[in-house]
Every structure is written in C-alpha cells, then in structure tokens.
C-alpha positions in Angstrom: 12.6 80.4 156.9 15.2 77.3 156.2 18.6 78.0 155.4 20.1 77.3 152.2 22.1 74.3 151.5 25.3 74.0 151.8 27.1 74.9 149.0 30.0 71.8 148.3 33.2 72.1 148.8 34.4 68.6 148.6 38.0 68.1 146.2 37.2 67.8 142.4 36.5 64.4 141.3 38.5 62.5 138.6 34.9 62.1 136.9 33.8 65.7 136.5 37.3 66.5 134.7 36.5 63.7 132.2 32.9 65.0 131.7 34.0 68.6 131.0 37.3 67.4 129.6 35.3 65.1 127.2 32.7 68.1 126.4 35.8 70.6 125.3 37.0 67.9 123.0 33.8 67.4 121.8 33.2 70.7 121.6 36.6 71.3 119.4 35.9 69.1 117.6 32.8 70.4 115.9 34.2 73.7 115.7 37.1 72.5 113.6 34.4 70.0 111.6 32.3 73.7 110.5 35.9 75.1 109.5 36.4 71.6 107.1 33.1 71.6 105.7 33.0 75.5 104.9 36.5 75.4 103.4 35.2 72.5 101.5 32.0 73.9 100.3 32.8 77.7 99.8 34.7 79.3 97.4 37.8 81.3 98.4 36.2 84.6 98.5 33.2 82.8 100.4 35.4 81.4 102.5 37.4 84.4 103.6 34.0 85.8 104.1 33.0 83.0 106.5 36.5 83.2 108.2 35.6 87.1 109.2 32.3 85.5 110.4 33.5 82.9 112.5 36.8 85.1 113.9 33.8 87.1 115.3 31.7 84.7 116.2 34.3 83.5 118.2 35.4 86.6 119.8 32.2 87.2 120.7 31.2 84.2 122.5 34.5 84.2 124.4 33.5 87.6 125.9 30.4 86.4 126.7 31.3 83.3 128.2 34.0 85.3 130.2 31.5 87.7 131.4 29.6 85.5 132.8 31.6 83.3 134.7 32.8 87.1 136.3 28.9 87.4 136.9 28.4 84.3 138.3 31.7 84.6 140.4 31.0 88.0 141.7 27.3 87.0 142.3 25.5 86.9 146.2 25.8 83.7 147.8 22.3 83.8 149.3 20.1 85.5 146.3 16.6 84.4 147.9 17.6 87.2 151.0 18.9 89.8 148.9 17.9 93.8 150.4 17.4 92.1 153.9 
C-alpha cells in the first residue's frame, strides 16, 4: 500500500488570507443585509420575534462550527489505516 501524501506545511500565502478574508466579509455582509430587510419588512413584535430567531441561529451555528474545527483538529492523520 502507498503512503499518503504529504500533508503541506508551506507558510500561508497572502492569497488564501484574501480568499477567506474576502469570504467573511462577504459573509458579514449578508448577515447584516437579512437583519435590514427583516427590520424593514416586519413589524416590531415580528421583529423581536425574528431577533430571538436569529440570536439562536447564531449561537447555534457558532457551536457547531466550533465543534468541528475541534473534530477536525483532534481527528487521525492517517484515517484510511485506522485499527491497524
């Protein structure tokens, strides 16, 4: 059997902080774009309702997000020859 590649451990580039960079902005962005159009659209009482929602929504995802970047973190290096 072959061995795995390499894994790389090369310096981070300028260009992969501008992609994710670019990709939280972005991602910001649209977040705060939901808040505008549901504080525009709602009524007060909806819109508390929605702020619950998304406060959650929120809280959720971060936990989620943060659990698996532990997962992945903590997770075997060579996962094909796992139980050998």
């Amino acid at each position: 059997m072959t061995d795995a590649a390499p894994t790389p451990t090369g310096p981070i580039t300028r260009a992969s902080v501008t992609r994710v960079g670019t990709a939280t902005v972005l991602s910001a962005l649209c977040g705060y774009a939901v808040l505008y159009l549901a504080a525009r659209d709602l009524e007060p009482a909806g819109f508390s309702v929605f702020g619950v929602f998304w406060g959650a929504f929120g809280l959720l995802n971060g936990a989620a997000f943060g659990l698996l970047q532990e997962a992945t973190r903590e997770g075997p290096l060579d996962a094909p020859h796992r139980g050998r």
